[in-house]
N, C-alpha and C positions, 0 to 999 in steps of 0.2 A: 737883637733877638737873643732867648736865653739860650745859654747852651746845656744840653742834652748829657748827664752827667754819662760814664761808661762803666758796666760793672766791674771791670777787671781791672779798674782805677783803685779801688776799696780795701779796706785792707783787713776790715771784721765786718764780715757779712754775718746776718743771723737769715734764715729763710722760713717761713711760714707756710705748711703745706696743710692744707681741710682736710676732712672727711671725704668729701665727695671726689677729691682729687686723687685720694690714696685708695680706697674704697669702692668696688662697685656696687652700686643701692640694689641691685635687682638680685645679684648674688651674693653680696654681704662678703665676698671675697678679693683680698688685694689684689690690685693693681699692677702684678709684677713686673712686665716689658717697662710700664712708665715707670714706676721707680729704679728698674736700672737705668735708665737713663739721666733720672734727674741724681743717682748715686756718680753716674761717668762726669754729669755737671760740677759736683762737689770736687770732688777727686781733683777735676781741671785746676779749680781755685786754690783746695788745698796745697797740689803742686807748686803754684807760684808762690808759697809763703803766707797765704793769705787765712785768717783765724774765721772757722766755718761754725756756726751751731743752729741748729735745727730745731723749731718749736713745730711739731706734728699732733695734728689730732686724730684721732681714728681709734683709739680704744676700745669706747662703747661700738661703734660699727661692726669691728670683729670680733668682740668680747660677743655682744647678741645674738650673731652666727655660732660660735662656740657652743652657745648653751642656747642655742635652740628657739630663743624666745622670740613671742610672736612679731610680726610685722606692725607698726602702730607706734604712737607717743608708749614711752617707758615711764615709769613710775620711780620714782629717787629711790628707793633701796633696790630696785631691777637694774635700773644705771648703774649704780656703786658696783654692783655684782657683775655686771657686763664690762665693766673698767678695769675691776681684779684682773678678770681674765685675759681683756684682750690688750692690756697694759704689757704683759708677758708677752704674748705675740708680737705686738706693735713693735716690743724693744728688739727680739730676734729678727723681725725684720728689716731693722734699719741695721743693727750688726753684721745683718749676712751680706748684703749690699753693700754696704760699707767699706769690709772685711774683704770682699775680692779686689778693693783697690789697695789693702794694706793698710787701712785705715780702721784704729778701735773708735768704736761708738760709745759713749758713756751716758745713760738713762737720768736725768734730773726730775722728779716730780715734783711740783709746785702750787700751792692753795694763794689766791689774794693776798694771807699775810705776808706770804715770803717776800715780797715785794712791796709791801706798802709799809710792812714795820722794820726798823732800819737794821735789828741786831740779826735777823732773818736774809735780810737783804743782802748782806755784808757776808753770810757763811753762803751762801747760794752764790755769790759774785766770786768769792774766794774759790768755790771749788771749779763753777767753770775755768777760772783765770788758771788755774793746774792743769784743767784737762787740754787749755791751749797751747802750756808749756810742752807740754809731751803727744803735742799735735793730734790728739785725739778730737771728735767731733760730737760735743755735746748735742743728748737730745732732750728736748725737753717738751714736758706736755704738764695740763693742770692734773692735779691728785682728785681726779672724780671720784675717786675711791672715797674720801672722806669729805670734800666737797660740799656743799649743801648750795640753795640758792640764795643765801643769804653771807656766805664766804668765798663767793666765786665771782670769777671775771662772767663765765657763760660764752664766750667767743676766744676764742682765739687769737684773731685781730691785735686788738687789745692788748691781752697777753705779750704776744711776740715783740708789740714795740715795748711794753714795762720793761720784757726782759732785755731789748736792744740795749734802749738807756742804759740798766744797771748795768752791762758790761761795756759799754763804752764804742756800742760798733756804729761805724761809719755809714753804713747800710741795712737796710730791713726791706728784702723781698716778700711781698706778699702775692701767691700764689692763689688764682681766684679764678673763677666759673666765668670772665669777663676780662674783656681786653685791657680796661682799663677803667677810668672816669672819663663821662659820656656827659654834653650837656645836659641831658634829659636820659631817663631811664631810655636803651636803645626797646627794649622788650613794648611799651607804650608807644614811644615815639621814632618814626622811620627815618625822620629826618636829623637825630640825633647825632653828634660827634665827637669824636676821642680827642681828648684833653690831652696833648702830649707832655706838657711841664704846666706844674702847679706853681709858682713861687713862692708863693703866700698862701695858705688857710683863711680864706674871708667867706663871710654869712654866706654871700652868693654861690661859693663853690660849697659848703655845705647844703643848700640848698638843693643842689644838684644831684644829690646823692639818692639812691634808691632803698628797694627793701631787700629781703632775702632772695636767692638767687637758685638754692635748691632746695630742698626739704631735709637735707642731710646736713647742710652747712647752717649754721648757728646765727652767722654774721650775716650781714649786706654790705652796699655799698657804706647806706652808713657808720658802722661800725669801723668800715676801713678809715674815712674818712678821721673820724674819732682816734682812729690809731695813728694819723699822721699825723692832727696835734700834735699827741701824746712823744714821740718820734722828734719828730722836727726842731718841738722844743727843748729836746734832750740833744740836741746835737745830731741826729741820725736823719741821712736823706734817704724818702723809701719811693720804690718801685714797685706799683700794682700791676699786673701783667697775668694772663692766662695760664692758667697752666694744664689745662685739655689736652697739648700740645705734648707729643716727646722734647724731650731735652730744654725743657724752658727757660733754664739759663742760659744758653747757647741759643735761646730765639731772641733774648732780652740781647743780647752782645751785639748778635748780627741785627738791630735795627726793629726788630718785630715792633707789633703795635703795645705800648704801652703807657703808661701815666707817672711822670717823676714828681716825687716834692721836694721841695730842695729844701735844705736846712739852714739856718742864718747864721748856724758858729760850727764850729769842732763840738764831738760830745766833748773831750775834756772840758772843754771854756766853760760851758752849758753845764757842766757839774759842777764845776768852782764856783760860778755865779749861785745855783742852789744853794751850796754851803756856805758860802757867803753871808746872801744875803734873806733864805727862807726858812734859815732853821732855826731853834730857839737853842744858844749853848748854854750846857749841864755845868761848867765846872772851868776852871786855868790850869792852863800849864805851865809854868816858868822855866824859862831855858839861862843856859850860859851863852856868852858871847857866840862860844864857837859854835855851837846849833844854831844861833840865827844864823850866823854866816853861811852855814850847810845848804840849810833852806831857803836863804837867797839865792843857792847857788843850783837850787832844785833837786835838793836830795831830799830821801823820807826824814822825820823825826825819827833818832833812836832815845832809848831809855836813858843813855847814857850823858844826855845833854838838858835831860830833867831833872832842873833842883828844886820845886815845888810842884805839889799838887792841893788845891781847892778845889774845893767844891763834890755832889755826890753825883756819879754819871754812871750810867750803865756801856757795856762794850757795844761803841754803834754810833753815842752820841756825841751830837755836835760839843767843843769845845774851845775856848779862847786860849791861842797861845800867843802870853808875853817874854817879850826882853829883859835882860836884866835891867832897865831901866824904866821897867811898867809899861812899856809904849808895846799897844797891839801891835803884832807880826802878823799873825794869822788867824785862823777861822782853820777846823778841820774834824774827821770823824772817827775820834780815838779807836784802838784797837785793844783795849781793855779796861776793867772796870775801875773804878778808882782807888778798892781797894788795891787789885794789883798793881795797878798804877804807880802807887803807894811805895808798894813795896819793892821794885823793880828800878824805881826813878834814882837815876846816879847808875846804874849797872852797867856793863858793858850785854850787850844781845845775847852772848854765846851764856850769860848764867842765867838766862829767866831761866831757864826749864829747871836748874838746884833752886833757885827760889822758890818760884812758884807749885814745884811739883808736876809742870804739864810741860808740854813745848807750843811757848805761845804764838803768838807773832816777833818777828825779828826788828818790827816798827813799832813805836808808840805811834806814829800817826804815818799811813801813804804818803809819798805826793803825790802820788793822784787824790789823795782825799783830802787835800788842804789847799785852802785859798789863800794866796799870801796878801797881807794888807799894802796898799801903795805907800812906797815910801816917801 
């Protein structure tokens, strides 16, 4: 039998909260007893050490109340304008809630590029990976503000697990109008039953999937489903689970009804394997002896272990780093462009900023962003 992963195992959860769950549709007014409680939730996990961020929708919900606007489908510049507004609400609301447990909330907005183009990817990673250092709780939601339907996710779902992968979390709760995955839609079918552990993503279990679930929520079962590919194969196991319910991570803990997908590696493995072996590299790096040895030994590349630079790459891209002996070391996704590259390579960290003029990165390459080649 599989076993039944437990959340307070995880060590970077991201959480996925709807509209409908934050939002009441009939009065267009938050949720407030439930989200303190799903804030007492956070709090719990923060406490143990554990790195929290939050992807919320509900902008346009309370932006539309704001201003008034009628009841009905919105029109794409009545959305952008109900987003402005209730984008500012949304963020004070997760900081006040937040904030009585001691906790700063920090607002991320995000469009499809940010995540699908790598040099976007890489400053969106970088700032939550700060806000976890100083234990803050990113939140993050799409930029409907500028948004169009031709640059947007349009769910949530989706969203949540992009951004799971790009930071590297071990878990992605998804908070939903439904217990879980059900053989059969339960709303059609009476005889229908909760899927406790997914192992795998196969046609049949996509099959299984429904449609939307309220008129406020974006997504369906589908789209979750779509989101545990996206997830799973990043490394992250996720958890579809009610969230109707006070305190829904404290239902998840204590055994409630829910649906796990397990994941088949670590995000890190799952990210090395991408860079590896899915990216096209821009450019080489040449190191001395002793930066290979660094990075056998799993430390970042510094500047100062670069004696060559080929090739033209922008900050983001994939690039081959060799040995002094030409034999590939690695695979990995530079942290600046090749002109500073350039200019930087041979330096000790502490001069890019008189070099370059800025204060860069203190890496020429992560190790989390580089795959080393088998020796």
């Amino acid at each position: 039998m599989t076993a039944i992963p437990t959340l307070s195992s995880f060590r970077r959860i991201v959480v996925k909260v709807g509209s409908s769950l934050l939002v009441d549709g009939e009065k267009g007014a938050l949720k407030q007893a439930w989200l303190d409680t799903l804030g007492e939730d956070i709090a719990r996990h923060a406490a143990r050490g554990a790195d929290i961020l939050v992807v919320s929708s509900g902008a346009i919900a309370l932006g539309r109340t704001i201003l008034k606007l009628p009841k009905g489908p919105l029109g794409l510049e009545q959305s952008q304008a109900a987003a402005s507004v209730g984008q500012i609400a949304l963020a004070r609301a997760w900081s006040e809630v937040l904030g009585r447990h001691g906790i700063v909330a920090g607002q991320i907005l995000v469009t499809l590029n940010d995540t699908e183009e790598r040099r976007r990817y890489l400053n969106a990673r970088n700032t939550v990976e700060t806000l976890f250092a100083v234990r803050a709780v990113p939140v993050v939601n799409e930029n409907d503000t500028v948004a169009t339907d031709e640059i947007r996710y349009g769910d949530n779902d989706r969203l949540a697990a992009r951004v799971a992968t790009m930071v590297g979390a071990d878990c992605l709760v998804l908070l939903s109008d439904i217990d879980g995955l059900y053989t059969a839609p339960p709303q059609k079918d009476p005889a229908a039953t909760l899927i406790p552990v997914v192992p795998r993503i196969t046609a049949e279990i996509e099959a299984m999937a429904g449609g939307a679930a309220s008129e406020t929520s974006r997504g369906g079962m589908t789209t979750k489903v779509e989101a545990g590919k996206i997830a799973t194969t990043g490394g992250t196991a996720m958890v579809i689970a009610s969230g109707k319910h006070e305190a829904p991570l404290a239902r998840i803990e204590g055994g409630g009804p829910c649906t796990w997908f397990l994941a088949p590696a670590s995000p890190v493995t799952s990210r090395k394997k991408w860079i590896a072996g899915s990216l096209e590299p821009r450019g080489v790096l040449w190191l001395d002896a002793g930066a290979v040895d660094a990075l056998r030994k799993g430390r970042s590349l510094l500047p100062a272990g670069v004696k060559k630079v080929d090739g033209v790459f922008e900050r983001g891209d994939a690039v081959i780093v060799r040995g002094p002996d030409g034999a590939e070391v690695g695979r990995g996704l530079v942290a600046f462009d090749a002109v500073a590259a350039v200019q930087i390579m041979g330096r000790n960290s502490q001069a890019v900023e008189a070099v370059l003029g800025y204060k860069g990165r203190t890496e020429m390459i992560h190790r989390d962003d580089l795959a080393l080649a088998a020796e």
